[in-house]
mmCIF file of the N, C-alpha and C atoms, coordinates in Angstrom:
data_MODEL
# 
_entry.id   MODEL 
# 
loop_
_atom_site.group_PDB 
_atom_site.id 
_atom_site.type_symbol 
_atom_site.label_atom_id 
_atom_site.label_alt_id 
_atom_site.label_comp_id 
_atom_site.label_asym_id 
_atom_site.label_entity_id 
_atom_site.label_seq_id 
_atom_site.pdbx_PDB_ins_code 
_atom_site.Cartn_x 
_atom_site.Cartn_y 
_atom_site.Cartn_z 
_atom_site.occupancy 
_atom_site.B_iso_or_equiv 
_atom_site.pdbx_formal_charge 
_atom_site.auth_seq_id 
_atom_site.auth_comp_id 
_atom_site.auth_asym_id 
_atom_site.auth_atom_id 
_atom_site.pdbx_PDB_model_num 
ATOM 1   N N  . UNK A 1 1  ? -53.506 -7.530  70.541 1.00 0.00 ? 1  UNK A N  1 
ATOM 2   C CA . UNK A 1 1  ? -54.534 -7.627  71.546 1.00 0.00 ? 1  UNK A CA 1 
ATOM 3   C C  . UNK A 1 1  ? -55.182 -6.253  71.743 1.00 0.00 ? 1  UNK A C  1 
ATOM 4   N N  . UNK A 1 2  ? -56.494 -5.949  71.295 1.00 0.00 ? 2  UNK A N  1 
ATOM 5   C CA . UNK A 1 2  ? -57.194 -4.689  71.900 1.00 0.00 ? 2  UNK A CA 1 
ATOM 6   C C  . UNK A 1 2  ? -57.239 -4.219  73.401 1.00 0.00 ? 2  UNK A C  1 
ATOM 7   N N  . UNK A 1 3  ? -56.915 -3.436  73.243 1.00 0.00 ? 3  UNK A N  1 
ATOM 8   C CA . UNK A 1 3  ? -57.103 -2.900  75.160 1.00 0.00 ? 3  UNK A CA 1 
ATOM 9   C C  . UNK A 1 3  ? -58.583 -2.578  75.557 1.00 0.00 ? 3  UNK A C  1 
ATOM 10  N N  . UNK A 1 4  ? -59.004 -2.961  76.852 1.00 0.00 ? 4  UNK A N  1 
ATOM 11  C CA . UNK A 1 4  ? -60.471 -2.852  77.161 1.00 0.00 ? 4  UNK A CA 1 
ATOM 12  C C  . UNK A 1 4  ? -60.071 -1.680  77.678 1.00 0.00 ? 4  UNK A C  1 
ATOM 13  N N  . UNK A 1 5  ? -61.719 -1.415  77.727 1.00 0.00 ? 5  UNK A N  1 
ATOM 14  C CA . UNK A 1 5  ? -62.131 0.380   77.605 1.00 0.00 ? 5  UNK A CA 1 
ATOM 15  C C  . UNK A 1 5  ? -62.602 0.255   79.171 1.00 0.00 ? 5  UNK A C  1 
ATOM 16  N N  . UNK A 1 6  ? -61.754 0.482   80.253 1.00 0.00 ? 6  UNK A N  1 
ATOM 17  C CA . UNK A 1 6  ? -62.236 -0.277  81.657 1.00 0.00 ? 6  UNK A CA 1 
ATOM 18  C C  . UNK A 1 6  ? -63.358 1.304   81.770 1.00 0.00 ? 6  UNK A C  1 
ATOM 19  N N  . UNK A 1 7  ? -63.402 2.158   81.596 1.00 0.00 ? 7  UNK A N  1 
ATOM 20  C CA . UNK A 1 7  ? -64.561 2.781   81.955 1.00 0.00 ? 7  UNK A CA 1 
ATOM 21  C C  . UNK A 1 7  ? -65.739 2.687   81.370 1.00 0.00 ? 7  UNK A C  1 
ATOM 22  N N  . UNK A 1 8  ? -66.478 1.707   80.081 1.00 0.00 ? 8  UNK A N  1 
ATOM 23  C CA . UNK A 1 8  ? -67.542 1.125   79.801 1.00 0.00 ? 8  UNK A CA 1 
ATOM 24  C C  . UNK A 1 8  ? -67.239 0.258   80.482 1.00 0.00 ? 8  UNK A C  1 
ATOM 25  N N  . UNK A 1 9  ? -66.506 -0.832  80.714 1.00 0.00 ? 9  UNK A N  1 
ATOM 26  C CA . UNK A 1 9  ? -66.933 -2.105  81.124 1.00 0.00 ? 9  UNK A CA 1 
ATOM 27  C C  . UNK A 1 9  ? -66.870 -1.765  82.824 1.00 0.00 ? 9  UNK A C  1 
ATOM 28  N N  . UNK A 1 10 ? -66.763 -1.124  83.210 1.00 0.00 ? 10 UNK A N  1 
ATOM 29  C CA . UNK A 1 10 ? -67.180 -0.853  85.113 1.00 0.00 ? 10 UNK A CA 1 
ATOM 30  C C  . UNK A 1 10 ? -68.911 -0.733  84.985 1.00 0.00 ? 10 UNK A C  1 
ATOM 31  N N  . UNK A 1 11 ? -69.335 -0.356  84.597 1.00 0.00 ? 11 UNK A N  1 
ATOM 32  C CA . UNK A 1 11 ? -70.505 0.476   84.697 1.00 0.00 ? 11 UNK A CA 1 
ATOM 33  C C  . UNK A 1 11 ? -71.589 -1.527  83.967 1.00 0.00 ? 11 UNK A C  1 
ATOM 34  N N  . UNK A 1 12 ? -71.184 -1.481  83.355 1.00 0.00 ? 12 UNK A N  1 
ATOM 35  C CA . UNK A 1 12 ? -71.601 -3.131  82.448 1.00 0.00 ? 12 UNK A CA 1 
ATOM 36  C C  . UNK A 1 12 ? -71.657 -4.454  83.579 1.00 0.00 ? 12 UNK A C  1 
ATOM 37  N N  . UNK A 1 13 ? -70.203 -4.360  84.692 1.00 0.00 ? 13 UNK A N  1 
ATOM 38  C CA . UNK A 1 13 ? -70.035 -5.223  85.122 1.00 0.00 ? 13 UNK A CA 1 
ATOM 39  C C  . UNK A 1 13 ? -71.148 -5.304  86.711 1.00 0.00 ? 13 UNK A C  1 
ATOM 40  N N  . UNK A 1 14 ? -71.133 -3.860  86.864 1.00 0.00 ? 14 UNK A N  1 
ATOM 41  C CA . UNK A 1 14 ? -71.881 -3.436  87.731 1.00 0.00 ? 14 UNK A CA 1 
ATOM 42  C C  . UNK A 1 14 ? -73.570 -3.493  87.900 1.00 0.00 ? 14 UNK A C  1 
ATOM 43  N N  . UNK A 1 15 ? -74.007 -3.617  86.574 1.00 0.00 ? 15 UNK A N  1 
ATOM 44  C CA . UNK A 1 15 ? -75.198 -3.788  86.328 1.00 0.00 ? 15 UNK A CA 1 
ATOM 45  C C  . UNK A 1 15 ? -75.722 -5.269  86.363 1.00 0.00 ? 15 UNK A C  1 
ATOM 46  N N  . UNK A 1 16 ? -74.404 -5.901  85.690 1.00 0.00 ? 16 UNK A N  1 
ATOM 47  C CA . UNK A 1 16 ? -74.326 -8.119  86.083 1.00 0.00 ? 16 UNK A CA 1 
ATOM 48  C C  . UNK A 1 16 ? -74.063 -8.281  87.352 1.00 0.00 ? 16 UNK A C  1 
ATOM 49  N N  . UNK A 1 17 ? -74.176 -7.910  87.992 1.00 0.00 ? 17 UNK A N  1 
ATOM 50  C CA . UNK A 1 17 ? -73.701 -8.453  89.819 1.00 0.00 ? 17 UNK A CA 1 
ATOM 51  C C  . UNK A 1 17 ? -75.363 -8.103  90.589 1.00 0.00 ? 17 UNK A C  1 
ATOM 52  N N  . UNK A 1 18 ? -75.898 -7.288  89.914 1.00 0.00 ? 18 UNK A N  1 
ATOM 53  C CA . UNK A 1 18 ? -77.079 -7.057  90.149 1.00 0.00 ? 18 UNK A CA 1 
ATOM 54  C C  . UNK A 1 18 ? -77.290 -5.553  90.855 1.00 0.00 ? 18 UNK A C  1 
ATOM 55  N N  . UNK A 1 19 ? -76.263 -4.861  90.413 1.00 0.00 ? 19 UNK A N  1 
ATOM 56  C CA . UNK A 1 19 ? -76.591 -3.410  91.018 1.00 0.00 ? 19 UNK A CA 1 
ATOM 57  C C  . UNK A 1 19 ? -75.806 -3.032  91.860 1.00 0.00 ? 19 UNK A C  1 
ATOM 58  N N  . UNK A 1 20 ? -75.716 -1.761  92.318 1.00 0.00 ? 20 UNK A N  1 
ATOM 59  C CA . UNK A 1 20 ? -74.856 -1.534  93.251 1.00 0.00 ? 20 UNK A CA 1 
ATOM 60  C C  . UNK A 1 20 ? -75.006 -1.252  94.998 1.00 0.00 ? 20 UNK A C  1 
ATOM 61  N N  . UNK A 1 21 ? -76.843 -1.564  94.655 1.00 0.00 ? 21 UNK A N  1 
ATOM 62  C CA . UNK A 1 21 ? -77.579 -2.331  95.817 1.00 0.00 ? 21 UNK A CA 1 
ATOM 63  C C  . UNK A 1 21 ? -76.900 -3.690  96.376 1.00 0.00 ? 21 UNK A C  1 
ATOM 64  N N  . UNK A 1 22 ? -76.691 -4.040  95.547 1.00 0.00 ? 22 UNK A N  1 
ATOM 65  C CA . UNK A 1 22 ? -76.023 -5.768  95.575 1.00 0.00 ? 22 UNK A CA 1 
ATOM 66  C C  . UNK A 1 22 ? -74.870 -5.920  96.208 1.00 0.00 ? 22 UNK A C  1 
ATOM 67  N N  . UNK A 1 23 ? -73.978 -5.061  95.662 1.00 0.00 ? 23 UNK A N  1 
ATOM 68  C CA . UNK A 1 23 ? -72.395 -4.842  96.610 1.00 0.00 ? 23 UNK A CA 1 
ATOM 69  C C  . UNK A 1 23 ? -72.047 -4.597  97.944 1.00 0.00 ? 23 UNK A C  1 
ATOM 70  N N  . UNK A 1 24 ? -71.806 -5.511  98.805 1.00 0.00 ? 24 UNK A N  1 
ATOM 71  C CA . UNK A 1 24 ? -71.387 -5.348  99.759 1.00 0.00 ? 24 UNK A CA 1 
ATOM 72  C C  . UNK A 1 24 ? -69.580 -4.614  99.606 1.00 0.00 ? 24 UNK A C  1 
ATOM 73  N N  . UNK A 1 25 ? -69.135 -5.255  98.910 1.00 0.00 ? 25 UNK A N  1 
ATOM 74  C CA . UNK A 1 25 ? -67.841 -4.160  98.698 1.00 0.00 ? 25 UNK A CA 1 
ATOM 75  C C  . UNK A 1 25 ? -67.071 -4.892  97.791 1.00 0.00 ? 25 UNK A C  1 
ATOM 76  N N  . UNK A 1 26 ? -65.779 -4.004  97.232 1.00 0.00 ? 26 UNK A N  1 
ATOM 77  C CA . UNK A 1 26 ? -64.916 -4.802  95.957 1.00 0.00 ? 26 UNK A CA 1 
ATOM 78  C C  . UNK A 1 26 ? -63.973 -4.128  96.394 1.00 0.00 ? 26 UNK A C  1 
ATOM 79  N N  . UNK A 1 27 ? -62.878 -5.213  95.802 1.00 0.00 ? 27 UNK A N  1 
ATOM 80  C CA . UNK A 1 27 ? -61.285 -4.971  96.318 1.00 0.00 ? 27 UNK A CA 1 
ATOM 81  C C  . UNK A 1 27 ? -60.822 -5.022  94.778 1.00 0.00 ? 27 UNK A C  1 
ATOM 82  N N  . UNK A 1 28 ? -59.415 -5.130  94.289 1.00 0.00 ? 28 UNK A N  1 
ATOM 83  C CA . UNK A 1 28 ? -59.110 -5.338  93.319 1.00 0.00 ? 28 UNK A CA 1 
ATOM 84  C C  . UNK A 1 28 ? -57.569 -5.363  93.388 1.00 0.00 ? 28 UNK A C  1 
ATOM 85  N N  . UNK A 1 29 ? -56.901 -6.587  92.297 1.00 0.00 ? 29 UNK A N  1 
ATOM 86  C CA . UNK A 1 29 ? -55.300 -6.298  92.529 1.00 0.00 ? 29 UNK A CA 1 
ATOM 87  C C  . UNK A 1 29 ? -54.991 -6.183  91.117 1.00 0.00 ? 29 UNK A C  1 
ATOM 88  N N  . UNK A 1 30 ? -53.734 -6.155  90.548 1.00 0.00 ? 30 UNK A N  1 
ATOM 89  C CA . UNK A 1 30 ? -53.671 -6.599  89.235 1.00 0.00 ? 30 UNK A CA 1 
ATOM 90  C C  . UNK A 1 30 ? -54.588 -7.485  88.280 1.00 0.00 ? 30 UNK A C  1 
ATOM 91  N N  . UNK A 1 31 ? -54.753 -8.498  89.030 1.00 0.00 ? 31 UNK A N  1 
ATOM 92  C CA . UNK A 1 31 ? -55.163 -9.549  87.495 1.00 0.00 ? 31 UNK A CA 1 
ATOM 93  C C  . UNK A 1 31 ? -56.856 -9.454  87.839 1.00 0.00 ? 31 UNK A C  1 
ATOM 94  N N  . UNK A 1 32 ? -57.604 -8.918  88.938 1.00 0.00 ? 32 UNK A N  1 
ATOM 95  C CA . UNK A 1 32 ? -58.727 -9.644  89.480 1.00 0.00 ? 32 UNK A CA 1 
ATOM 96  C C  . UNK A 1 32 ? -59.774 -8.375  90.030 1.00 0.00 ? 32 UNK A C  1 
ATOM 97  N N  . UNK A 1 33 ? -60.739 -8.200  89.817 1.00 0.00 ? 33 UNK A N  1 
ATOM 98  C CA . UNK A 1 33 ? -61.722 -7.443  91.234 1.00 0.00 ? 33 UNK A CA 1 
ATOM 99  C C  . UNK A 1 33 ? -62.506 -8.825  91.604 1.00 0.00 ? 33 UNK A C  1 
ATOM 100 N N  . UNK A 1 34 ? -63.122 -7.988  92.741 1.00 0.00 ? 34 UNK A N  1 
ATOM 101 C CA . UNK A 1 34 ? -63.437 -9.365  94.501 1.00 0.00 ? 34 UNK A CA 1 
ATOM 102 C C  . UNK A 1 34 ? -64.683 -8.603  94.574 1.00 0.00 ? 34 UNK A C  1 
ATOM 103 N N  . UNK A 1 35 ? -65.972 -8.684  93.719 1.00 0.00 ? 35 UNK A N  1 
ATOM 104 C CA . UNK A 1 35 ? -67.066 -8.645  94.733 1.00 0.00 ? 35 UNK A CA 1 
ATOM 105 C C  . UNK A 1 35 ? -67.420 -9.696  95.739 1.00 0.00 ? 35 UNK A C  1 
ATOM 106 N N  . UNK A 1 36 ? -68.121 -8.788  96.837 1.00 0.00 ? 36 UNK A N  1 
ATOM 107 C CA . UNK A 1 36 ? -68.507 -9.379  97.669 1.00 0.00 ? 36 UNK A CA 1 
ATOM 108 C C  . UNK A 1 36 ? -70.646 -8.735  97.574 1.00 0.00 ? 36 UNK A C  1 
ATOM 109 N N  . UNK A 1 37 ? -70.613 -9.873  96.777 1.00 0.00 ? 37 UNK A N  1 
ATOM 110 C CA . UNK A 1 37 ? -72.264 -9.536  97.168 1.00 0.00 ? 37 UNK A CA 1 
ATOM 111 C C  . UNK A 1 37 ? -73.355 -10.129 98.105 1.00 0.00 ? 37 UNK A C  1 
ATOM 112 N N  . UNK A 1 38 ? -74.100 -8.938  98.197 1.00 0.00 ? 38 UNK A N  1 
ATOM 113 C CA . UNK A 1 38 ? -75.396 -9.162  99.299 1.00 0.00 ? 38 UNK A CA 1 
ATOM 114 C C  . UNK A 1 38 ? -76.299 -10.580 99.113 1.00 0.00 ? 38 UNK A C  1 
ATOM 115 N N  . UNK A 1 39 ? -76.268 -10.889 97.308 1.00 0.00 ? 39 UNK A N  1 
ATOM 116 C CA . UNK A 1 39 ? -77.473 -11.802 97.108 1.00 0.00 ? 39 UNK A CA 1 
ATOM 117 C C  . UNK A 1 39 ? -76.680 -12.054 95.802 1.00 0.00 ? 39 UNK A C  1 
ATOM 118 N N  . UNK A 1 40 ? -75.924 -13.385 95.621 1.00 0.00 ? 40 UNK A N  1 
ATOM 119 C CA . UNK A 1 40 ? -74.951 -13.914 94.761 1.00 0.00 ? 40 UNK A CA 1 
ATOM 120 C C  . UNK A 1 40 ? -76.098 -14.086 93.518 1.00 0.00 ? 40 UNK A C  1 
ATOM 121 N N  . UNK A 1 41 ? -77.338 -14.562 94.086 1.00 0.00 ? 41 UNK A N  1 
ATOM 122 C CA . UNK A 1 41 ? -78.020 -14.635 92.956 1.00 0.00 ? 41 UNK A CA 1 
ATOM 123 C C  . UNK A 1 41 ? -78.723 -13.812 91.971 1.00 0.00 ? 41 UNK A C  1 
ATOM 124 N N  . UNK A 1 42 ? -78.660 -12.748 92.270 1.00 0.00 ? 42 UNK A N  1 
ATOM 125 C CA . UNK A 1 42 ? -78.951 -11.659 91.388 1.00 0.00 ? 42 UNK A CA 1 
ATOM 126 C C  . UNK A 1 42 ? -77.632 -11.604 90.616 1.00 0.00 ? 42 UNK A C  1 
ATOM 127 N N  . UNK A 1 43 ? -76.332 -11.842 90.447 1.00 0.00 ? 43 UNK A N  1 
ATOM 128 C CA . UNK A 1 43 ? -75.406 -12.114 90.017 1.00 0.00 ? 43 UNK A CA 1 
ATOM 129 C C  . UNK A 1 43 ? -75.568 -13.307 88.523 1.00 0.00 ? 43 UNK A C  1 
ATOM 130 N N  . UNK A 1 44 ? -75.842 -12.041 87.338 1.00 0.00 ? 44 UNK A N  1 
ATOM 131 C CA . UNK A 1 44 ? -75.928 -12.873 85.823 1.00 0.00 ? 44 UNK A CA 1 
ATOM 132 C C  . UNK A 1 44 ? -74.877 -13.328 85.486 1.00 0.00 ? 44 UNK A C  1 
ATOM 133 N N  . UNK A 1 45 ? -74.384 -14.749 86.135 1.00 0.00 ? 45 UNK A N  1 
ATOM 134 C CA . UNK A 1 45 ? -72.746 -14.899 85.829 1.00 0.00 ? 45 UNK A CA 1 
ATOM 135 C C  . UNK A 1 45 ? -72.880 -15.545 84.202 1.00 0.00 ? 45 UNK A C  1 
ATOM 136 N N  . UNK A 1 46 ? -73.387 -16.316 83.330 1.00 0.00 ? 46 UNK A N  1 
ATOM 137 C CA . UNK A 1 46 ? -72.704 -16.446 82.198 1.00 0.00 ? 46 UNK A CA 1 
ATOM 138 C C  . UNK A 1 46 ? -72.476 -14.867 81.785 1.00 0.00 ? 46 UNK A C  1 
ATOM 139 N N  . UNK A 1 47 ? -73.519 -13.970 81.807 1.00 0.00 ? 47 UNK A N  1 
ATOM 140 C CA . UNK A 1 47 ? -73.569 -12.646 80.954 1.00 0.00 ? 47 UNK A CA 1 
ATOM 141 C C  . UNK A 1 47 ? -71.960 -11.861 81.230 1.00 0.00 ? 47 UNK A C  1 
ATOM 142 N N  . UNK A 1 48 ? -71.896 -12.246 82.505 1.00 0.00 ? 48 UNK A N  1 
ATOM 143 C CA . UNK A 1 48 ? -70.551 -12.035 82.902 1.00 0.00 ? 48 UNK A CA 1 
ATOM 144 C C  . UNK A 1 48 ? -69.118 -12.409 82.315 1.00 0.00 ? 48 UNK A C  1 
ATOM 145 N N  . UNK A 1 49 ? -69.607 -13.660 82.412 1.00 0.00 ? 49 UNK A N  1 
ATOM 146 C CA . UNK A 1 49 ? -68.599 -14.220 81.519 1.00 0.00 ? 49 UNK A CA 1 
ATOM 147 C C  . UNK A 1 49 ? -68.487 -14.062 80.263 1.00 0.00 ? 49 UNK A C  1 
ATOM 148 N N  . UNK A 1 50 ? -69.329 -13.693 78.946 1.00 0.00 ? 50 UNK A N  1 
ATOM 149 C CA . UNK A 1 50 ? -69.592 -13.477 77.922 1.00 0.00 ? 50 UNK A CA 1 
ATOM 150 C C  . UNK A 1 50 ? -69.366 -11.607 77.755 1.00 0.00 ? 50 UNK A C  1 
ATOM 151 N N  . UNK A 1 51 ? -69.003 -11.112 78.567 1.00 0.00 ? 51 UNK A N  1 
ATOM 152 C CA . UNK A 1 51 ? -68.225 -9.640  78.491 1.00 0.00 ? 51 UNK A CA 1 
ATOM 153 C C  . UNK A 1 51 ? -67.329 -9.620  77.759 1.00 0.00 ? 51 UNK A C  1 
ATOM 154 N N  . UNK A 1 52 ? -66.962 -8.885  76.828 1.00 0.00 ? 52 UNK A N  1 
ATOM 155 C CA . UNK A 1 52 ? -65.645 -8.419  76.677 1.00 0.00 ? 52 UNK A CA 1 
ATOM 156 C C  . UNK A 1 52 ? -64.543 -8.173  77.534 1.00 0.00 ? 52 UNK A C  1 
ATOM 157 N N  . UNK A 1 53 ? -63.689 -9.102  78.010 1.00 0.00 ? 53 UNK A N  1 
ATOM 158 C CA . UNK A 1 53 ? -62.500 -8.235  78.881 1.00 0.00 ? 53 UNK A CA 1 
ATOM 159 C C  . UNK A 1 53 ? -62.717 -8.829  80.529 1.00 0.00 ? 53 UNK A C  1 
ATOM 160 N N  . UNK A 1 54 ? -63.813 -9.624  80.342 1.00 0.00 ? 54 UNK A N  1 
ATOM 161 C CA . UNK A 1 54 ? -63.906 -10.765 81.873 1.00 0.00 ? 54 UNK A CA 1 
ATOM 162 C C  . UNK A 1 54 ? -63.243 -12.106 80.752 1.00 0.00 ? 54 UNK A C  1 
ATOM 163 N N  . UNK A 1 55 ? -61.943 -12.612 81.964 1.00 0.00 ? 55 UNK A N  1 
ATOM 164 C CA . UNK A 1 55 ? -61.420 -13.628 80.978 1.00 0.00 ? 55 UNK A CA 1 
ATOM 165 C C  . UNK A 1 55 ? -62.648 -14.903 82.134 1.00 0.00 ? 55 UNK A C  1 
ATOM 166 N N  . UNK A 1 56 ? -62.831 -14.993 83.093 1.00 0.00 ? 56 UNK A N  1 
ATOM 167 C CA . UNK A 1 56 ? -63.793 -16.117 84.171 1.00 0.00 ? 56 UNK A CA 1 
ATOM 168 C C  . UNK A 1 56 ? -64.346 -15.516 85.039 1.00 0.00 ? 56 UNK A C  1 
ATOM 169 N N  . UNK A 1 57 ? -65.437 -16.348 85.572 1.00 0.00 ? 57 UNK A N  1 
ATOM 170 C CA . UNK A 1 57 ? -65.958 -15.806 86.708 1.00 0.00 ? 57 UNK A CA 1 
ATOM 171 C C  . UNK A 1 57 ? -65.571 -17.063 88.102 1.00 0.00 ? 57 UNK A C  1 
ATOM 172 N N  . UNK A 1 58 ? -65.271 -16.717 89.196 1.00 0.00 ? 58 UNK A N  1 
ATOM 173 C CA . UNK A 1 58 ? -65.085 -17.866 89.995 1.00 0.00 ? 58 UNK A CA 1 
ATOM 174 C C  . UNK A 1 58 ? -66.153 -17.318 91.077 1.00 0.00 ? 58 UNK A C  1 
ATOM 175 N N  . UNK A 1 59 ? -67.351 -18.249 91.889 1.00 0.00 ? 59 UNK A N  1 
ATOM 176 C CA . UNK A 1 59 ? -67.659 -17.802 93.085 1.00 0.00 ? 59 UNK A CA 1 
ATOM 177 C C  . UNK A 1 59 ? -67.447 -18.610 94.214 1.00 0.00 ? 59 UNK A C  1 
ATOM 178 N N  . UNK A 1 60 ? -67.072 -17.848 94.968 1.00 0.00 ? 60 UNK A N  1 
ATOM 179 C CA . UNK A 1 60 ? -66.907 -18.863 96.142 1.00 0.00 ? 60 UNK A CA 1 
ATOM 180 C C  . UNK A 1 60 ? -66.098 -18.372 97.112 1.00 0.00 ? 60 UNK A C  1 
ATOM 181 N N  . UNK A 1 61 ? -67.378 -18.787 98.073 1.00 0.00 ? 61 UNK A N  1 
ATOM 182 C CA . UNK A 1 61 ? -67.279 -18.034 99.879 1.00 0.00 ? 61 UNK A CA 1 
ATOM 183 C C  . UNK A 1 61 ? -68.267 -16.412 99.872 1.00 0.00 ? 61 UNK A C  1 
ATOM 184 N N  . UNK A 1 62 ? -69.141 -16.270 99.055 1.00 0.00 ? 62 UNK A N  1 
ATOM 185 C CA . UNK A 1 62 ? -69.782 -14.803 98.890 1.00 0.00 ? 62 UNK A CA 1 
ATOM 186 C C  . UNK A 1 62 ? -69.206 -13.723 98.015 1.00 0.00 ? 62 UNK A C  1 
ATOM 187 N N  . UNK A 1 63 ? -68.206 -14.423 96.945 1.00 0.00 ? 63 UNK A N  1 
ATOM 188 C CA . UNK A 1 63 ? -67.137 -13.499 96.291 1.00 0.00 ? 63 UNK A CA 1 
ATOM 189 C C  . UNK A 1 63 ? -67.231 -13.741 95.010 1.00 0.00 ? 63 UNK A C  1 
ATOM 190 N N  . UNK A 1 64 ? -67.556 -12.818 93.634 1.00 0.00 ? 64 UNK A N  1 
ATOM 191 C CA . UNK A 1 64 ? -67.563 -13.131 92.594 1.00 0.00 ? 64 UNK A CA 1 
ATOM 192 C C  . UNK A 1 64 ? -66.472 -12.527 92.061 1.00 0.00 ? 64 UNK A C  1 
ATOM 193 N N  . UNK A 1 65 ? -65.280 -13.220 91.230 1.00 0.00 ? 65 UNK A N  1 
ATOM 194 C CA . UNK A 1 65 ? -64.098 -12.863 90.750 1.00 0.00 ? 65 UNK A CA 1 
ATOM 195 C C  . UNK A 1 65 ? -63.978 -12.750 89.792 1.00 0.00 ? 65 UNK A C  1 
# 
């Protein structure tokens, strides 16, 4: 299994949520980060999903996972 390069893909994932205008805030535990965005729809979720190293996207309640 290749290891993701989490400092390209922060900056990648950040740009699919729609900016960092967009973020109301992110948490993160082991398996997951928790945006919470301003405007879900500026949020490119297939592109998201089609990342390297995002295994899903789930939204729901203002939270993209």
């Amino acid at each position: 299994m290749a290891k993701t390069d989490y400092a390209a893909l922060a900056p990648d994932l950040l740009e699919k949520v729609g900016g960092q205008d967009n973020v109301r805030s992110l948490s993160r535990c082991a398996t997951r980060l928790r945006f919470a965005l301003k405007d879900e729809s500026k949020a490119r979720t297939d592109a998201i999903k089609a990342t390297s190293g995002v295994v899903t996207v789930v939204q729901s309640g203002g939270q993209s996972r």
